[in-house]
C-alpha positions as CSV (number, residue, x, y, z in Angstrom):
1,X,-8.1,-26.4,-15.5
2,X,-11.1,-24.4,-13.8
3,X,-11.1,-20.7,-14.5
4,X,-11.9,-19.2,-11.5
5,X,-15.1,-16.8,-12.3
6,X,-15.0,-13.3,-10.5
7,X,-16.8,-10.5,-10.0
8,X,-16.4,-6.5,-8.9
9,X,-18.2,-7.6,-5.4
10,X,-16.7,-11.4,-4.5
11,X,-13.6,-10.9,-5.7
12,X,-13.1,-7.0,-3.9
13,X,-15.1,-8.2,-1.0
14,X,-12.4,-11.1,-0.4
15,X,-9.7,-8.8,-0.6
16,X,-11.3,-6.0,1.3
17,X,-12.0,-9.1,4.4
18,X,-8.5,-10.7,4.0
19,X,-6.3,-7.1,4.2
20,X,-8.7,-6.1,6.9
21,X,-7.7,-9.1,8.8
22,X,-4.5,-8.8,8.6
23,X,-4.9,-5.1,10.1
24,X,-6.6,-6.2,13.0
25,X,-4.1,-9.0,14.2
26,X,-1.3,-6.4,13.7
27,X,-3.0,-3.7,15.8
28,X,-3.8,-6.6,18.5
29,X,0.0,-7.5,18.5
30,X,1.0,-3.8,18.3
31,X,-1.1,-3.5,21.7
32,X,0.1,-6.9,23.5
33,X,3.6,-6.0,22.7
34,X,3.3,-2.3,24.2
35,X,4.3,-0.6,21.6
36,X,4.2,3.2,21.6
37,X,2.6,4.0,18.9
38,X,-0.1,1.3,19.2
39,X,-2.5,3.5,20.6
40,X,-2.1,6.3,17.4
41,X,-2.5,3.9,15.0
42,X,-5.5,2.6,16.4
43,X,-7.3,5.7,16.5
44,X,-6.0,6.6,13.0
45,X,-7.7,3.3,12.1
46,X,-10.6,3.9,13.5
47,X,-11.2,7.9,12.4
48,X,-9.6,6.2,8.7
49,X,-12.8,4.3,8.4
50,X,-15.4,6.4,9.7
51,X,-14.4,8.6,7.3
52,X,-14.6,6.3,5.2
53,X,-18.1,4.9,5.8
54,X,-19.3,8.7,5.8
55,X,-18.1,9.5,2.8
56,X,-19.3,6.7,0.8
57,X,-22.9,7.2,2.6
58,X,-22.3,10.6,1.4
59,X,-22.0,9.8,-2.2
60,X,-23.3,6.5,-2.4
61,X,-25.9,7.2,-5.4
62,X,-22.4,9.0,-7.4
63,X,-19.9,7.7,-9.5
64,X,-17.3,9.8,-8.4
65,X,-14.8,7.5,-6.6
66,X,-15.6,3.9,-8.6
67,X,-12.1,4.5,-10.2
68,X,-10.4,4.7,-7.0
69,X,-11.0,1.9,-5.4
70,X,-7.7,0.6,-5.5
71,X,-8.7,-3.4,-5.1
72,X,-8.4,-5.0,-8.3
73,X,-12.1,-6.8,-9.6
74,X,-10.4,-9.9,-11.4
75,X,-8.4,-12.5,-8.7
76,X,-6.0,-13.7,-11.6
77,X,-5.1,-9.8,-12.0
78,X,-5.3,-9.0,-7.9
79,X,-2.6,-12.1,-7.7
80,X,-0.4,-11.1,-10.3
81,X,0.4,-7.7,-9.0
82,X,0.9,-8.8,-5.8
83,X,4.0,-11.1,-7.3
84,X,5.1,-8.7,-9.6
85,X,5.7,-6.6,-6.4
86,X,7.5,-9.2,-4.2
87,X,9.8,-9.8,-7.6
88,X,10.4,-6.3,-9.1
89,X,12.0,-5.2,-5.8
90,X,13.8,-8.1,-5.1
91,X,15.3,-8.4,-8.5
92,X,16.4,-4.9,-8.0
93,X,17.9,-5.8,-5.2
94,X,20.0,-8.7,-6.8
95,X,20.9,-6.6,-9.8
96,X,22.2,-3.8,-7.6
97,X,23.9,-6.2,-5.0
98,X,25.7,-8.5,-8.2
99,X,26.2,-5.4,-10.5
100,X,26.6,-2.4,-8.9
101,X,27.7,-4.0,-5.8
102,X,25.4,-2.2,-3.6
103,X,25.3,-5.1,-1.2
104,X,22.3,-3.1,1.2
105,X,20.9,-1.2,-1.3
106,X,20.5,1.6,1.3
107,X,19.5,-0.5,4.5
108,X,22.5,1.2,6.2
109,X,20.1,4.1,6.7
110,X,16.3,2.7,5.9
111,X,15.2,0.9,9.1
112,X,11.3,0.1,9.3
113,X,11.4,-0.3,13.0
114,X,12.2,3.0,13.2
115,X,11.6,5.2,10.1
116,X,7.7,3.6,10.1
117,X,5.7,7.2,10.3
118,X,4.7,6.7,13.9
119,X,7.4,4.7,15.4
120,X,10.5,6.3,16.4
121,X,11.3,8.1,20.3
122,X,14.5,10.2,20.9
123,X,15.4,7.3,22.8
124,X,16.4,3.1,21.8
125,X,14.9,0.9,22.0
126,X,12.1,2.7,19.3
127,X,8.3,1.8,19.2
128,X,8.8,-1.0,16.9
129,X,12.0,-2.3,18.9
130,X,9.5,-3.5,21.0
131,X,8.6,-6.1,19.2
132,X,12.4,-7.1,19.0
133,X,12.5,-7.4,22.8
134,X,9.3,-9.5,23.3
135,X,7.7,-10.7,20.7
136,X,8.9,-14.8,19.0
137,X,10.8,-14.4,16.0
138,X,7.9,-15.4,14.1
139,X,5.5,-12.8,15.2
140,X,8.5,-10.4,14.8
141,X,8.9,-11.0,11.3
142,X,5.1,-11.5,10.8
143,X,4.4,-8.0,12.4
144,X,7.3,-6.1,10.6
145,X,7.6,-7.4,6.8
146,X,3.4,-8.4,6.6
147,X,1.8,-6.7,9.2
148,X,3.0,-3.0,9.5
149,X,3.1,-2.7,5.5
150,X,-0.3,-4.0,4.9
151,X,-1.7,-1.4,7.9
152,X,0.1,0.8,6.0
153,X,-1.1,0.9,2.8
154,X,-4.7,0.3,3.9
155,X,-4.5,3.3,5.6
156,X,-2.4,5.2,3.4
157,X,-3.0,3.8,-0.1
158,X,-6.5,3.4,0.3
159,X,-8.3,5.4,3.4
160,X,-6.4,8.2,2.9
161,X,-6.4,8.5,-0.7
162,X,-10.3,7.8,-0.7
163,X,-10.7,10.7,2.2
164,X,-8.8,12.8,-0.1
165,X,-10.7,12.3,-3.1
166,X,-14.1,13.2,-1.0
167,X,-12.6,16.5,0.1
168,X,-11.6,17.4,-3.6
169,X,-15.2,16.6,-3.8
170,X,-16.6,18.7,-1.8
171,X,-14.0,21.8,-2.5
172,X,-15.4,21.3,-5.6
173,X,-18.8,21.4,-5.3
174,X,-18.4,24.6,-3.1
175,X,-16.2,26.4,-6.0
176,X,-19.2,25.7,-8.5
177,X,-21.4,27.3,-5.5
178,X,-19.8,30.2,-5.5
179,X,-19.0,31.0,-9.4
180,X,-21.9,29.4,-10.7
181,X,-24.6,30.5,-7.9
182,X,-26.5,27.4,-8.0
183,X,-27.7,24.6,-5.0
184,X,-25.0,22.0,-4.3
185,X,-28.0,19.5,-5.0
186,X,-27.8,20.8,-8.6
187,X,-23.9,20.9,-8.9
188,X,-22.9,17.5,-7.4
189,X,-24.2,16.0,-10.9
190,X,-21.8,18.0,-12.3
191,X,-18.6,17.2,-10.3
192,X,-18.6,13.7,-12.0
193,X,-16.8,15.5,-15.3
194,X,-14.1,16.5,-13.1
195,X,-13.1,12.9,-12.6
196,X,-9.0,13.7,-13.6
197,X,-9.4,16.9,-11.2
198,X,-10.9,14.3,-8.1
199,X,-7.6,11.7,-8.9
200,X,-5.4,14.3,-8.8
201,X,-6.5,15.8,-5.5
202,X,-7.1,12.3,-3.6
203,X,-3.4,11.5,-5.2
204,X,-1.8,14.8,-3.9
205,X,-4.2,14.7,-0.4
206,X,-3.1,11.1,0.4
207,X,0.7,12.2,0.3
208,X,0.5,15.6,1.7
209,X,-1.0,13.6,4.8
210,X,1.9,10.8,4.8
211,X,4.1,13.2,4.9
212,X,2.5,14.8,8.2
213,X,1.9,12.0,10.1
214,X,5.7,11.4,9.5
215,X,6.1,14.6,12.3
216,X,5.6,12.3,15.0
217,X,8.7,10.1,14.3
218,X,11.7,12.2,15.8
219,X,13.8,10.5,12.9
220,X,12.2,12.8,10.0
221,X,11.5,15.8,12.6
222,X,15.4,15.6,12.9
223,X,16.1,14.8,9.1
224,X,13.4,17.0,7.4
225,X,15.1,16.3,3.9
226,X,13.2,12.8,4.8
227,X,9.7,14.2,4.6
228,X,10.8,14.7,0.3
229,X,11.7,11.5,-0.2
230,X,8.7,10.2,1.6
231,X,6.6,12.0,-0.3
232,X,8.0,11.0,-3.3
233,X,7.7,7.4,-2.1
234,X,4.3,7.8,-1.6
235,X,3.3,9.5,-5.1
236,X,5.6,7.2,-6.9
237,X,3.2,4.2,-5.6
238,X,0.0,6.1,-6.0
239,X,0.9,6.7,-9.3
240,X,1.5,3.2,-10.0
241,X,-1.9,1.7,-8.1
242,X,-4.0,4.8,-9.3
243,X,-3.1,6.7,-12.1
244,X,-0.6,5.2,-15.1
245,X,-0.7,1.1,-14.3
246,X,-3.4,1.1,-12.0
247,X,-1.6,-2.0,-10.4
248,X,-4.1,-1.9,-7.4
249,X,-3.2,-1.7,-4.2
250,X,-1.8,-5.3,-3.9
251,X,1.0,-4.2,-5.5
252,X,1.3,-1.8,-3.0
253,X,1.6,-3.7,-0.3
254,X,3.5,-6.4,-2.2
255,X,6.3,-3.7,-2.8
256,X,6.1,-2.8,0.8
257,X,6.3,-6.3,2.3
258,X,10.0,-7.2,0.6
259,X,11.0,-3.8,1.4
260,X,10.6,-4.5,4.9
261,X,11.5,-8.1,4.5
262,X,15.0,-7.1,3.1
263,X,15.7,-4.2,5.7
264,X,14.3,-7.2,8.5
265,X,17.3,-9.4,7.2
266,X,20.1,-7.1,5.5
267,X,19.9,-3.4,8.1
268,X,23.8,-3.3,9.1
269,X,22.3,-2.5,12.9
270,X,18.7,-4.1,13.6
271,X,19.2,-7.1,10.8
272,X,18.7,-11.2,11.8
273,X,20.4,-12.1,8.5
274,X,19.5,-14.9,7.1
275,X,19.9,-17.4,9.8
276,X,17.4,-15.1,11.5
277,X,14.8,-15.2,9.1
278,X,15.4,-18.5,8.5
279,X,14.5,-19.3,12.1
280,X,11.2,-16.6,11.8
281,X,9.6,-18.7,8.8
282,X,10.3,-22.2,9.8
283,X,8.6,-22.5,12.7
284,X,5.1,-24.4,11.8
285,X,2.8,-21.3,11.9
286,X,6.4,-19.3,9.8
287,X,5.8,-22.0,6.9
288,X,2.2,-21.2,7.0
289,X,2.4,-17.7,6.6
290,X,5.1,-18.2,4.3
291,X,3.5,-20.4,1.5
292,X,0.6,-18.5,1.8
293,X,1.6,-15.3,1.8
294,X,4.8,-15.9,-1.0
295,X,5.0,-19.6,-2.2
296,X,1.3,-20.0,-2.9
297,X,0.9,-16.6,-4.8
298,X,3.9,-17.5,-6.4
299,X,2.5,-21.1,-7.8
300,X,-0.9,-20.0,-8.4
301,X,0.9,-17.2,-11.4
302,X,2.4,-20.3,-12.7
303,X,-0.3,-22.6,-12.8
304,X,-2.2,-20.1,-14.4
305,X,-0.1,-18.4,-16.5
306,X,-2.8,-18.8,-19.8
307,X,-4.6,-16.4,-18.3
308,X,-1.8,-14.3,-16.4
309,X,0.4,-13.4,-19.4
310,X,-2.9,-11.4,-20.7
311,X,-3.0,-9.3,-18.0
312,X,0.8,-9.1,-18.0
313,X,0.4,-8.1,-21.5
314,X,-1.6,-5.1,-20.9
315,X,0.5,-3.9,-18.5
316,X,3.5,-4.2,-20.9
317,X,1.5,-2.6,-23.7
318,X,0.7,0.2,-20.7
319,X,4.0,0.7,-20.7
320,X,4.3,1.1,-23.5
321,X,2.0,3.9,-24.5
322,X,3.3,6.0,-21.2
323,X,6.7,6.0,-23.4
324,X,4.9,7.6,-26.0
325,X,3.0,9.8,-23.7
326,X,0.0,8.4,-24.9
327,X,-1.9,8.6,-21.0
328,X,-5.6,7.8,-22.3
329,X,-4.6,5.0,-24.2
330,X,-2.1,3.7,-21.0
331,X,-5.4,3.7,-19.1
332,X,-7.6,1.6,-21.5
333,X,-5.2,-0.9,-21.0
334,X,-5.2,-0.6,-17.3
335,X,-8.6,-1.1,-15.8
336,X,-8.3,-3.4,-12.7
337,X,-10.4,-6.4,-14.4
């Protein structure tokens, strides 16, 4: 078998393309469907990555960020996360439906068409019910369990966090100014020792600012206990993709696709069940997004599982050391190559 070569550009540089893709043909569907809110996320995209694109022209001769760049470098490693977060979930969901019989596993309540943090009017049919009411059942199911989670966690796992991390920057550099008296030209060299101080401040940012943009859904504006768990939603995973595993953010938006995917089928109101889904993936563009967005993933782990199980093993070795409290050594393990 070929090992597939990789390196910190090609293999980032694919991702970076392919997820960017994938964010454009779900804000062009948001827009042909009318929703509501297709306007808002646009211009959240669009002030995401100038912000972006400034800060990295900002600090472009620093280190201060490389460890935050949530893409994994190694394609064997970026693929394996990604399954691990379709199966995690859904195993959960099995054990908790089988075991505990906790058939829904909370979609009674969770509904992405309208819990989604810009989505929801005081009125039905919501901003994603839109899509419900025109859209084929195949761009439905595209849209809500691939489309909306990866815009998501671009925007949320990655701008935000990286926007985040550049502000801890720069309140940085000015708290040197002022205690230490001396040119920020001279003090950014020093910033780059404050590297646990920058993760914790684009970690805490990036969720502090999910949890806001959740004000314009009237569905958390009338439930603020929701904002909590949002937030803790959002720290749990950027712990994960950041901080202790440093999945990546493939994980990320694997975990988020079969969320959606299971409140798509199984929500007691807005659900298709499984005849509905069904009928979404086997049209013929359905069973091309389906084998290679799951099924191919899925085979590719198992053809190459030689070199999978090593990364697998870190990540159980990870775990390991987290149990122990042993952080440092967690995040030897964990580098995402």
């Amino acid at each position: 078998m070929i090992k597939i070569v990789s390196t910190y550009n090609l293999t980032q540089g694919i991702s970076v393309f392919f997820y960017l893709t994938i964010v454009a043909v779900t804000l062009l569907f948001f827009d042909k469907f009318g929703l509501p809110a297709a306007g808002t996320y646009l211009t959240i995209t669009f002030v995401t990555l100038f912000l972006l694109f400034f800060g990295f022209f900002q600090f472009k001769e620093s280190n201060y960020i490389s460890d935050l760049i949530p893409f994994n470098q190694n394609i064997d490693r970026s693929i394996l996360v990604y399954v691990l977060g379709i199966v995690i979930p859904l195993v959960a969901f099995i054990l908790g439906a089988t075991l505990f019989k906790l058939s829904i596993i909370g979609f009674n309540f969770y509904n992405p068409l309208i819990m989604a943090p810009l989505a929801a009017s005081d009125i039905e049919p919501t901003s994603f019910q839109a899509l419900k009411l025109k859209a084929s059942p195949t761009t439905q199911w595209f849209t809500e369990t691939i489309g909306a989670p990866t815009l998501e966690e671009i925007l949320i796992g990655f701008g935000f966090v990286i926007i985040s991390a550049f502000l801890t920057v720069y309140l940085i550099t000015v708290f040197l100014m002022l205690t230490l008296r001396q040119k920020a030209s001279v003090l950014l060299s020093k910033v780059k020792t404050y590297k646990k101080t920058i993760l914790t401040g684009a970690i805490i940012g990036s969720v502090l600012i999910f949890m806001g943009i959740h004000v314009f859904n009237d569905t958390y504006v009338k439930n603020p206990n929701l904002f909590l768990s949002a937030g803790i939603y959002r720290l749990v995973i950027n712990m994960l993709i950041f901080a202790y595993l440093k999945l990546g953010i493939e994980f990320g938006i694997a975990v988020h696709e079969i969320n959606n995917t299971l409140a798509y089928i199984f929500h007691t109101k807005t659900g298709v069940g499984m005849d509905g889904y069904l009928t979404s993936i086997t049209t013929p563009v359905g069973l091309l997004l389906f084998s290679f967005m799951i099924l191919l993933p899925i085979l590719i782990v198992v053809m190459r599982w030689q070199y999978m199980k090593q990364h697998l093993k870190d990540i159980g070795r990870a775990l390991i050391f987290i149990k122990k409290g042993s952080f440092k050594n967690c995040c030897q393990l964990t580098q995402r190559t």
